[in-house]
DOZAVEX-493840 format. One record per residue (C-alpha): x, y, z; residue number from 1; residue in one letter. Coordinates in steps of 0.05 Angstrom, whole numbers, plus 5000, padded with zeros to 4 digits. Layout:
# residues N
{atom {X; Y; Z}; NUM; "a"}
...
# end
This chain:
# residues 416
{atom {6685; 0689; 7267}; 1; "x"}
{atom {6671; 0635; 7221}; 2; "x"}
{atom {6731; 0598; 7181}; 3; "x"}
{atom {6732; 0582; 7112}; 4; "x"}
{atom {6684; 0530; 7092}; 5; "x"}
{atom {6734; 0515; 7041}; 6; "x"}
{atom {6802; 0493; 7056}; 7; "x"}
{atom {6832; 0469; 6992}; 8; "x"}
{atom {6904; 0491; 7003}; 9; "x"}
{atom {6964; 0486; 7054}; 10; "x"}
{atom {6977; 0560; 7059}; 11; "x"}
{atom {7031; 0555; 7106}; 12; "x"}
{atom {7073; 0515; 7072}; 13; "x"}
{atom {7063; 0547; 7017}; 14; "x"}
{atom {7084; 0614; 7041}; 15; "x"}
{atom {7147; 0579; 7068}; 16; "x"}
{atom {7166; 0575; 6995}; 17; "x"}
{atom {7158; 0648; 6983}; 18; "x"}
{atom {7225; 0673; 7014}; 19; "x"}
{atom {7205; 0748; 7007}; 20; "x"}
{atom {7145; 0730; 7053}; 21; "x"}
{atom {7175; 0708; 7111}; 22; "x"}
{atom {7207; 0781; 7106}; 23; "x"}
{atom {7195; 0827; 7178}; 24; "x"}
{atom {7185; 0903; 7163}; 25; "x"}
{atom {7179; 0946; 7226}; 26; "x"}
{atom {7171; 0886; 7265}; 27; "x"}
{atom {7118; 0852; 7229}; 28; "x"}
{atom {7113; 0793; 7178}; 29; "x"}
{atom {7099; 0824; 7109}; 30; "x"}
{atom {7026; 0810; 7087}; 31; "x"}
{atom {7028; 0821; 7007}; 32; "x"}
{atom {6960; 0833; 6983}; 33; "x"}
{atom {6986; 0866; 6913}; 34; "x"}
{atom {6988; 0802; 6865}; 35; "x"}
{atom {6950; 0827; 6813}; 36; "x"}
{atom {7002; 0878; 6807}; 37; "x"}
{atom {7061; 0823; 6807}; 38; "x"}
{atom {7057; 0752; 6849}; 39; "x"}
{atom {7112; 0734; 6886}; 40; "x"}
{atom {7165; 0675; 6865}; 41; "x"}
{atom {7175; 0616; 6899}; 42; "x"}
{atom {7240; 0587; 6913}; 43; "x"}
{atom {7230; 0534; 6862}; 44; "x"}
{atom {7235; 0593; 6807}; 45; "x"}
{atom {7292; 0627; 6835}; 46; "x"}
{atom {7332; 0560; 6841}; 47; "x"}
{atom {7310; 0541; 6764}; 48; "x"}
{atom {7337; 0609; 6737}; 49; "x"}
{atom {7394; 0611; 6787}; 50; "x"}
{atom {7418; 0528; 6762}; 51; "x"}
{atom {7413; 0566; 6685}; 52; "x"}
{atom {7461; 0616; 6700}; 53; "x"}
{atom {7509; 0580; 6745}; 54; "x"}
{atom {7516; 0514; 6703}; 55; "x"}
{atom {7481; 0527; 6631}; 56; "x"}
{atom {7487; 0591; 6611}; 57; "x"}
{atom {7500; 0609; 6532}; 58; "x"}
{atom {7459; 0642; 6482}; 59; "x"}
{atom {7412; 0593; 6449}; 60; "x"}
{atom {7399; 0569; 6375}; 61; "x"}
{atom {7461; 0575; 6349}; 62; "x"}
{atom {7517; 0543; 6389}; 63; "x"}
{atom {7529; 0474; 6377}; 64; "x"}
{atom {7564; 0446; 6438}; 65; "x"}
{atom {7537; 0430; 6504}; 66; "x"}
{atom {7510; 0478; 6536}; 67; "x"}
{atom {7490; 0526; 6495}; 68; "x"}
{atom {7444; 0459; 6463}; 69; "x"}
{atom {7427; 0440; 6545}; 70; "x"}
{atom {7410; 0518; 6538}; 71; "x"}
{atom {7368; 0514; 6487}; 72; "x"}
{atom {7332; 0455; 6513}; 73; "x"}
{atom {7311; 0496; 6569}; 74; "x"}
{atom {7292; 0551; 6536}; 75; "x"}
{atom {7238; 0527; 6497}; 76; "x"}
{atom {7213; 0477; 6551}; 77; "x"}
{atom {7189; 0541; 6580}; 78; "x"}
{atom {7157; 0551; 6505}; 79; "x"}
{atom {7125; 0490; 6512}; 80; "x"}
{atom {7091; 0499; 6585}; 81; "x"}
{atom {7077; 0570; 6569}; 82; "x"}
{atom {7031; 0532; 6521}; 83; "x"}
{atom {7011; 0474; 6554}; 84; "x"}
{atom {6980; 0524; 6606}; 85; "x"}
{atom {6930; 0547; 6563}; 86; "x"}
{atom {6925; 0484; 6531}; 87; "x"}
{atom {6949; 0510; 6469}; 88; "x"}
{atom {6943; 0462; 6409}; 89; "x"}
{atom {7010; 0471; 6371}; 90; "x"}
{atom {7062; 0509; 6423}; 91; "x"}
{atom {7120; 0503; 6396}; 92; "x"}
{atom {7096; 0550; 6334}; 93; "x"}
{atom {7041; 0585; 6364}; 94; "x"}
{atom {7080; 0604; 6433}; 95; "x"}
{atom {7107; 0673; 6418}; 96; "x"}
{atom {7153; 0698; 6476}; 97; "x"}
{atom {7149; 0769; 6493}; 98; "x"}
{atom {7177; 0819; 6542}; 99; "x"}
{atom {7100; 0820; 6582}; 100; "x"}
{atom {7031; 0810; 6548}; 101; "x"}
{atom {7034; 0889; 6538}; 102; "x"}
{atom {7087; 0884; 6488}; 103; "x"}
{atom {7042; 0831; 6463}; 104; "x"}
{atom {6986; 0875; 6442}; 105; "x"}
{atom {7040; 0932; 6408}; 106; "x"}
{atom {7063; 0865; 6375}; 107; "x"}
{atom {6983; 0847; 6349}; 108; "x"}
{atom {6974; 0922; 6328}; 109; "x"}
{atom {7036; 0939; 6294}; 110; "x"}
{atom {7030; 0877; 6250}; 111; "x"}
{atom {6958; 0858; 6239}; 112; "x"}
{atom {6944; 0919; 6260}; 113; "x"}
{atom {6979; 0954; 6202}; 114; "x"}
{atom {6974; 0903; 6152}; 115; "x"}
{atom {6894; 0897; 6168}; 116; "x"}
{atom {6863; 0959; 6187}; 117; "x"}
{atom {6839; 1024; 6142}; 118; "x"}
{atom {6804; 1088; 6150}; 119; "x"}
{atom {6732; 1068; 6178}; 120; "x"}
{atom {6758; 0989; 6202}; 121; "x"}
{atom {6728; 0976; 6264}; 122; "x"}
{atom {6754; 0947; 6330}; 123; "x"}
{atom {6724; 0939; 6395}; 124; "x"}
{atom {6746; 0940; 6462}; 125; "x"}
{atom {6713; 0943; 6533}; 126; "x"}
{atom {6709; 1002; 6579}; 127; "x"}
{atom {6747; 0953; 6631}; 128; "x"}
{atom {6810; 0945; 6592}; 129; "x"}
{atom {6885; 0968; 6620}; 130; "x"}
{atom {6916; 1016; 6589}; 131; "x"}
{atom {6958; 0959; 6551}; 132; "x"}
{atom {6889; 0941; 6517}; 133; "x"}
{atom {6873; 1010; 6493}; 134; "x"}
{atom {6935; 1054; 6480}; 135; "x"}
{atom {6961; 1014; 6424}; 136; "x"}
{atom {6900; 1009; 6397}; 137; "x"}
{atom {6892; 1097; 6403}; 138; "x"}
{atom {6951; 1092; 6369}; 139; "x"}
{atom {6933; 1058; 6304}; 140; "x"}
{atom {6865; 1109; 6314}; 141; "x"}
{atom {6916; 1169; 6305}; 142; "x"}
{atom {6951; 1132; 6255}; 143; "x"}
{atom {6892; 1096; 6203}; 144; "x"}
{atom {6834; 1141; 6226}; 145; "x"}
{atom {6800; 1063; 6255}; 146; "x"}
{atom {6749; 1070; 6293}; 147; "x"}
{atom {6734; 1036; 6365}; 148; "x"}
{atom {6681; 1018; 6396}; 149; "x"}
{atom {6679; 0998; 6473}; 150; "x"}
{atom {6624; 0940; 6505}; 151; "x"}
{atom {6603; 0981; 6563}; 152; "x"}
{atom {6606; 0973; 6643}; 153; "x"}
{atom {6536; 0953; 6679}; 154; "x"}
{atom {6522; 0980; 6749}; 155; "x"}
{atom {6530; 0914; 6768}; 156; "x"}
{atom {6607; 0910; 6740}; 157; "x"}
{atom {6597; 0869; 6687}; 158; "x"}
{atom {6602; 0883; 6614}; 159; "x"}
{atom {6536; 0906; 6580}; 160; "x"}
{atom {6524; 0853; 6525}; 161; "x"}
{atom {6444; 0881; 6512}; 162; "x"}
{atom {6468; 0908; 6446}; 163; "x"}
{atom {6526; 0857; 6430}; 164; "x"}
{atom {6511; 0848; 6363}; 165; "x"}
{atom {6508; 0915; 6347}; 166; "x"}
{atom {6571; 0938; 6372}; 167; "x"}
{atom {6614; 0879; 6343}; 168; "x"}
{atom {6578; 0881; 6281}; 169; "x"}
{atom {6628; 0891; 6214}; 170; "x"}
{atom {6682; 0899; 6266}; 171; "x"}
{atom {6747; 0862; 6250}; 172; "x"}
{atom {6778; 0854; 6309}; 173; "x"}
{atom {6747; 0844; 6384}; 174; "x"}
{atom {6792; 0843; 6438}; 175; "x"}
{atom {6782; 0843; 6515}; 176; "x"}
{atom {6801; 0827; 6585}; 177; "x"}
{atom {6784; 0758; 6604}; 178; "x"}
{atom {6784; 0784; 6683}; 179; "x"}
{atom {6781; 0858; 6700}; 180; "x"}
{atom {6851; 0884; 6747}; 181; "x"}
{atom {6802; 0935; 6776}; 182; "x"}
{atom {6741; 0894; 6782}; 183; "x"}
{atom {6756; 0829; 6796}; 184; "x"}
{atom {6696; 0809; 6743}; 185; "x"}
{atom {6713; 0752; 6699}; 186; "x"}
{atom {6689; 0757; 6636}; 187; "x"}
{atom {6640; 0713; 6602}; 188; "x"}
{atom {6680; 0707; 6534}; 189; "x"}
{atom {6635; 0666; 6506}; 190; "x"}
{atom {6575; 0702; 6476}; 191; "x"}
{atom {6626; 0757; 6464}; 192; "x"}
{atom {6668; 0699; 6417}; 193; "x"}
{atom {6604; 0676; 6389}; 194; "x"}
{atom {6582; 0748; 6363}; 195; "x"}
{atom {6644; 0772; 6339}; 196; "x"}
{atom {6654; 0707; 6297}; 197; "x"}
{atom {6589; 0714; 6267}; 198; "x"}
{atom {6613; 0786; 6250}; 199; "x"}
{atom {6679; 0759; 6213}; 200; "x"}
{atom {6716; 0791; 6267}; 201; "x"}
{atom {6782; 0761; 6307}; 202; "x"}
{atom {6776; 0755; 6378}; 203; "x"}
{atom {6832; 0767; 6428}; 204; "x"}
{atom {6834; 0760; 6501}; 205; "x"}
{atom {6881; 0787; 6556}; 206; "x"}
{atom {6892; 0735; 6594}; 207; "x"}
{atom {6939; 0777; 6649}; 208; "x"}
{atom {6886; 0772; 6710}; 209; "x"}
{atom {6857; 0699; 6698}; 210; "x"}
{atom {6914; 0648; 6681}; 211; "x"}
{atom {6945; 0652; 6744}; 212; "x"}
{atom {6882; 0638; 6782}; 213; "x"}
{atom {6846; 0579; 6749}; 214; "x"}
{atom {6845; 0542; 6690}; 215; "x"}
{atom {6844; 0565; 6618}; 216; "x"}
{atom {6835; 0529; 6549}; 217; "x"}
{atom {6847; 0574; 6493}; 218; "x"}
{atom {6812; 0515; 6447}; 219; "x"}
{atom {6752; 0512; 6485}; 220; "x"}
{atom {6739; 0597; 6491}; 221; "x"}
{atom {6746; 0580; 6416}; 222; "x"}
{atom {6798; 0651; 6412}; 223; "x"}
{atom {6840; 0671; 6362}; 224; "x"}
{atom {6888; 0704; 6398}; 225; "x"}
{atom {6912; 0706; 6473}; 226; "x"}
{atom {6959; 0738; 6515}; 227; "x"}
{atom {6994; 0736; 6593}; 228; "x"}
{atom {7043; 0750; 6635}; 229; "x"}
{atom {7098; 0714; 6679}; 230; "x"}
{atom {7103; 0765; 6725}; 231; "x"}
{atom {7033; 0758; 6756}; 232; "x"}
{atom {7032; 0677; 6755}; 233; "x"}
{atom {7100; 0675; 6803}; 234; "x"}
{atom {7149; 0678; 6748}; 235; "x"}
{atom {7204; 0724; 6729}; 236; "x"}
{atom {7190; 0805; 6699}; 237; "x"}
{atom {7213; 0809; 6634}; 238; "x"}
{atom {7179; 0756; 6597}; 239; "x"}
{atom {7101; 0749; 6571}; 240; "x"}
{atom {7062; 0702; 6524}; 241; "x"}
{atom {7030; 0711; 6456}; 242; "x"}
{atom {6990; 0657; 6425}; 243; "x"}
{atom {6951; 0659; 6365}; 244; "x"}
{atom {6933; 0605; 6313}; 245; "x"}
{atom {6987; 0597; 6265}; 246; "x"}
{atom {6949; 0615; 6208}; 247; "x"}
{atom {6945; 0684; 6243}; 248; "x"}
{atom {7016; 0688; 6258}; 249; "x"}
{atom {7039; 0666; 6194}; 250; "x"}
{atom {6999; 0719; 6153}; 251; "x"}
{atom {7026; 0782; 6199}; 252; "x"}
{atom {7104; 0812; 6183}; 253; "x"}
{atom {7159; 0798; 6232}; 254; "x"}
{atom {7153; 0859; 6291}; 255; "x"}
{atom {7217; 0869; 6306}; 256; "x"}
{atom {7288; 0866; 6260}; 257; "x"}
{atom {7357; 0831; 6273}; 258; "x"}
{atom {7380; 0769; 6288}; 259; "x"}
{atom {7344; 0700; 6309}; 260; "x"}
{atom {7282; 0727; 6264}; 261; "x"}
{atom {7322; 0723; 6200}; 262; "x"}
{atom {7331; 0662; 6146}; 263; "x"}
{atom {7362; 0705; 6096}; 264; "x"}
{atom {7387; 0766; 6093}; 265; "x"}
{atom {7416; 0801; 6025}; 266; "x"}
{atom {7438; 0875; 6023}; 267; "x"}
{atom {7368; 0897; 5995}; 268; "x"}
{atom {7326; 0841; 6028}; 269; "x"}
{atom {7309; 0799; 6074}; 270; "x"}
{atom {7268; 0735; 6087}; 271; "x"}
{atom {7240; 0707; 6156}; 272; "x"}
{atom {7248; 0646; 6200}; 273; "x"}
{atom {7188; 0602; 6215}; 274; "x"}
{atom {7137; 0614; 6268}; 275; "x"}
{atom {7159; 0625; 6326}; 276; "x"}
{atom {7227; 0658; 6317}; 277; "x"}
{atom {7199; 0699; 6258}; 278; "x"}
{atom {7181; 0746; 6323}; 279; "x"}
{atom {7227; 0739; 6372}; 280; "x"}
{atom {7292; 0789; 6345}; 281; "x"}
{atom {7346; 0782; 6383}; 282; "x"}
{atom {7385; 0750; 6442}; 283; "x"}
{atom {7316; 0729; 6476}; 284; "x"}
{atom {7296; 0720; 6559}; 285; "x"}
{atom {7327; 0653; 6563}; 286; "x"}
{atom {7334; 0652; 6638}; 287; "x"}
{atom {7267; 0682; 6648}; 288; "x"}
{atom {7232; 0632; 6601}; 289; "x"}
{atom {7267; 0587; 6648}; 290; "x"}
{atom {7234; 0613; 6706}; 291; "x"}
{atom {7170; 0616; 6669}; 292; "x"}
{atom {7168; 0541; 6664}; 293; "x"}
{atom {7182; 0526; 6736}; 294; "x"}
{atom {7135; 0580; 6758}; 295; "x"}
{atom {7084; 0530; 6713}; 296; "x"}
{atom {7104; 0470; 6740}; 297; "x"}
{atom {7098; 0501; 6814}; 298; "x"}
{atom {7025; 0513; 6794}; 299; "x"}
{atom {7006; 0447; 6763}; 300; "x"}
{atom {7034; 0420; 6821}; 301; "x"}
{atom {6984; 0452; 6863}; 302; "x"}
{atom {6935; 0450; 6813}; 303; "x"}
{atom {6890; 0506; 6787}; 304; "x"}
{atom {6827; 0482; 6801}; 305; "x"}
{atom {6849; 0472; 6869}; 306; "x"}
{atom {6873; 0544; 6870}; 307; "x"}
{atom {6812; 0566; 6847}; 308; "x"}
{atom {6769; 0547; 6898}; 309; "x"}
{atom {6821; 0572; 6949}; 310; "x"}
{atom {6813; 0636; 6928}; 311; "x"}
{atom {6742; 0641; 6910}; 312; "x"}
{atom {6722; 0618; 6990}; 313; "x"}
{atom {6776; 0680; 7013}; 314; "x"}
{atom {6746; 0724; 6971}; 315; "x"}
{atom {6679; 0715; 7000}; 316; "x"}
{atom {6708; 0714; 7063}; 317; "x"}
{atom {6748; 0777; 7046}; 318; "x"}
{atom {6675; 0819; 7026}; 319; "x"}
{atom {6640; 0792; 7084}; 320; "x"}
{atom {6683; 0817; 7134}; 321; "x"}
{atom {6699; 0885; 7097}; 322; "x"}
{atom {6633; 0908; 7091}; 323; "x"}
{atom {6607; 0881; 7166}; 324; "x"}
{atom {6672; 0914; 7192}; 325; "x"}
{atom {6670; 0982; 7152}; 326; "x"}
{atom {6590; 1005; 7126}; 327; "x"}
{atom {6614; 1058; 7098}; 328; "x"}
{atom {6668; 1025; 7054}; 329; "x"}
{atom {6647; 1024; 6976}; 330; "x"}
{atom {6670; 0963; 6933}; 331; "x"}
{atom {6688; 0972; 6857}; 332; "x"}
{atom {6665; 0894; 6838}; 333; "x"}
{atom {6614; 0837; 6847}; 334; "x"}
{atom {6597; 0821; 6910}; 335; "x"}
{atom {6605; 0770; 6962}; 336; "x"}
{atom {6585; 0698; 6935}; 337; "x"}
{atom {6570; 0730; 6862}; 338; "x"}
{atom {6580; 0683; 6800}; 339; "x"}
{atom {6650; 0693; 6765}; 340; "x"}
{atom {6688; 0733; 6819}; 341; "x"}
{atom {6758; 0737; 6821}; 342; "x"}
{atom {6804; 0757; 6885}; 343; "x"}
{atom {6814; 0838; 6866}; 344; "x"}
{atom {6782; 0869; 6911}; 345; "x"}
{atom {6780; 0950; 6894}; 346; "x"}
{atom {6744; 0998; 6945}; 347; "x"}
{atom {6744; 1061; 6981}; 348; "x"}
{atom {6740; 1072; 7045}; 349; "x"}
{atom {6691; 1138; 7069}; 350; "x"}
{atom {6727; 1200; 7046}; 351; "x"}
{atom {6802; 1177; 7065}; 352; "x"}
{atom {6846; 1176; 6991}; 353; "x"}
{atom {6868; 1107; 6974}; 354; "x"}
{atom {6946; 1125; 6980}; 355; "x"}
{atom {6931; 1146; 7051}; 356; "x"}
{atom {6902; 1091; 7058}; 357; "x"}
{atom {6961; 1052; 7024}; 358; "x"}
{atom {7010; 1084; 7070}; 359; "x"}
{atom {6978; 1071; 7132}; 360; "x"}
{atom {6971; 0998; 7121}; 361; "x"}
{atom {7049; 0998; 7099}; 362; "x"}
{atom {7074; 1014; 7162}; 363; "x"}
{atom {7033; 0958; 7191}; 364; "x"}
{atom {7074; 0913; 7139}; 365; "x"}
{atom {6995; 0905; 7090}; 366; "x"}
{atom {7027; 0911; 7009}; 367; "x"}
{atom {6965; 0937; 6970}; 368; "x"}
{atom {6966; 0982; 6911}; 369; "x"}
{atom {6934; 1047; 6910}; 370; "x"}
{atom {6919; 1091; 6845}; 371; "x"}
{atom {6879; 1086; 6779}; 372; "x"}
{atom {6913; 1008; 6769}; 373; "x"}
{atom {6932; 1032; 6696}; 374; "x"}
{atom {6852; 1036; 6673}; 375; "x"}
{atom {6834; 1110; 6672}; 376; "x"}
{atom {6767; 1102; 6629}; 377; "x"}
{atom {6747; 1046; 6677}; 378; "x"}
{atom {6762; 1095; 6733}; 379; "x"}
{atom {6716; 1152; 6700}; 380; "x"}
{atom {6662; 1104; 6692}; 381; "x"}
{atom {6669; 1092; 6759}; 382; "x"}
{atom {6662; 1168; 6778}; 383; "x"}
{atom {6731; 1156; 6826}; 384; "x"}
{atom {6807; 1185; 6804}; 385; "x"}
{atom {6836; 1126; 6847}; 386; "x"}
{atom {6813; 1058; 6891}; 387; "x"}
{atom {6858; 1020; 6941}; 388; "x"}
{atom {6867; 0950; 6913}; 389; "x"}
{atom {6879; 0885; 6957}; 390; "x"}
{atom {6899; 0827; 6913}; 391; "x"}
{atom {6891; 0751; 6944}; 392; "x"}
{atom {6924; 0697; 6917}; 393; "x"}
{atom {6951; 0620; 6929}; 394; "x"}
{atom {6999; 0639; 6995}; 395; "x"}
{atom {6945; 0685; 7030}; 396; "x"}
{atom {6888; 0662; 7092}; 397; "x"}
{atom {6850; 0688; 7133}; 398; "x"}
{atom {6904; 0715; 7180}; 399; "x"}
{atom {6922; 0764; 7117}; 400; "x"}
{atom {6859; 0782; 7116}; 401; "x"}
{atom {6845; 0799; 7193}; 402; "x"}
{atom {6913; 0833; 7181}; 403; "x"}
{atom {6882; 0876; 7136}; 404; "x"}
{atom {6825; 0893; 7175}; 405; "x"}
{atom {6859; 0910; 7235}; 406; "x"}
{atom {6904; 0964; 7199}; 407; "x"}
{atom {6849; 0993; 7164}; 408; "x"}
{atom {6810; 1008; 7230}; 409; "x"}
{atom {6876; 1048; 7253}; 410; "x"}
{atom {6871; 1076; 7182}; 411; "x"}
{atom {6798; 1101; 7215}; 412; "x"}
{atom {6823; 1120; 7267}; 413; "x"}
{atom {6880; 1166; 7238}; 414; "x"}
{atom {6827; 1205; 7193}; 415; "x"}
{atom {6772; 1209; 7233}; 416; "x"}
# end
């Protein structure tokens, strides 16, 4: 069996930061191959949001002695390399934190949404979005009788741009996954951009499935809009990132009310704070924009480009010895050594159903994720109600992978 021609990264001592994966279940090392669902943390990002709440914690903005100002500090340091990630060009206005990048698109609809969009406006999606990428637009459907319009999936699982400028054209908004959670297809954003500019339209990406994976310049895609996740880049739940030029932010109304978005407030008015506090109401995720920042600065250590490559060599790997191991196995993506691949790897294996699969590889200690992966039209298209879904990221190898293979041949064996 040959190795990987690429060796870019240390995995073991990278998993040795990962505390939760030197975890034994039924007497086996835990092999998590469910990161596009949520990564795991590293100790560096435990310790960081740990440090906050044993020596720093107070709310932030508004104290005025020590800590709550060291508080503060911290805080938006996280703003900052939640922006310096995407390199974008003004973070500490542009850098809207948000509870996950779902919560970012309600946050994009409800305001520019509402204040934007009439009977007839048009918006377009892909048939590859999550759920997060399509519900709130629905919505706004039920609400302003918009209409949507979705870029279509090729046999070859990649979005059918033949009639581009059709679809986009007098649309006003155009928003789509930069990397599919079912597919593992990364998007080629930049004829999509192109069009929809020419149309007049705004272009948002979700950003959920690619930033934690290789690099991404919001300046060069030329977007308007952008949104991610910590959760799925090693940092804490509970916080996600909205950017958007501040030209766009400043023309939409605050999203949520109560404190921290205020400057005024009269018994019959109010007035809001500058960008970006106009959007963030409330006591916001100090620690976990804490976390966020050292979940950053763990990548940038490694360094994305590095990751990349890591990745793109396992995935390869990963296809090659699926389908020489299993002919009958279907995979839901691009294949083996195809252009613009990320490490989700969806499939089904004969007749077995993905959650038995799921549950077989559990008790031999294999994390995947088994279901429609929040992306029922993109399951329709697919003719399938469900796919098992291995995940590789930074901290897995090839022994993950043999892992894998191993348990799904007593998966076989079970169900045959």
């Amino acid at each position: 069996m040959a190795s990987l021609e690429v060796q870019t990264l240390a995995v073991e001592a990278i998993k040795a930061d990962f505390p939760l994966l030197s975890r034994v279940q039924a007497g086996r090392k835990i092999v998590f191959l469910d990161s596009a669902a949520s990564a795991q943390r590293p100790q560096a990002v435990l310790d960081a949001m740990d440090d906050y709440y044993s020596t720093t914690h107070a709310n932030v903005h508004r104290g005025v002695y020590a800590i709550a100002e060291e508080a503060t500090r911290r805080y938006e340091e996280g703003r900052l390399a939640a922006g310096r990630l995407i390199n974008a060009p003004n973070p500490s206005r542009e850098i809207i934190l948000t509870k996950n990048v779902t919560e970012a698109y309600n946050l994009v609809t409800y305001t520019w949404g509402r204040k934007n969009l009439q009977r007839g406006d048009v918006v377009v999606l892909t048939e590859s979005e999550h759920h997060a990428n399509i519900v709130p637009w629905l919505m706004l459907k039920a609400e302003r009788e918009i209409e949507i319009r979705y870029l279509r999936v090729n046999d070859d699982f990649r979005l059918d741009l033949s009639n581009l400028d059709e679809v986009v054209r007098d649309a006003k908004f155009v928003s789509v996954t930069a990397a599919s959670n079912v597919l593992g297809t990364i998007t080629d954003l930049a004829p999509i951009v192109a069009a929809a500019h020419r149309a007049g339209a705004l272009v948002m990406a979700d950003g959920a499935q690619l930033v934690p994976h290789r690099p991404v310049d919001v300046q060069a895609l030329d977007l308007d809009l952008f949104g991610y996740t910590g959760h799925k880049l090693m940092g804490p739940t509970g916080i996600g990132v909205l950017w958007a030029r501040a030209e766009i932010l400043e023309a939409m109304p605050p999203f949520l009310g109560g404190g921290e978005m205020i400057n005024d407030v009269r018994l019959d008015s109010f007035t809001t704070n500058e960008l970006p506090w106009k959007f963030e109401a409330g006591t916001p995720p100090i620690a976990e924009s804490i976390g966020l920042g050292a979940a950053i600065k763990y990548l940038e250590a490694i360094g994305l480009d590095r990751i990349a490559a890591h990745e793109a060599a396992l995935t390869d790997y990963t296809l090659n010895r699926l389908t020489e191991t299993f002919p009958e196995i279907e995979i839901f993506g691009p294949p083996a050594g195809a252009d613009r691949r990320g490490g989700v790897i969806s499939f089904k294996l004969g007749d077995i159903h993905p959650h038995d699969v799921a549950q077989v590889l559990d008790e031999h200690a294999v994390c995947v994720r088994a279901g429609h992966h929040c992306a029922k039209p993109l399951m329709r298209r697919l003719g399938v109600n469900a796919t098992t879904r291995a995940s590789l990221y930074l901290y897995n190898d090839e022994h993950d992978v043999e892992t894998l293979i191993e348990a799904l041949v007593d998966v076989k064996r079970m169900f045959q």
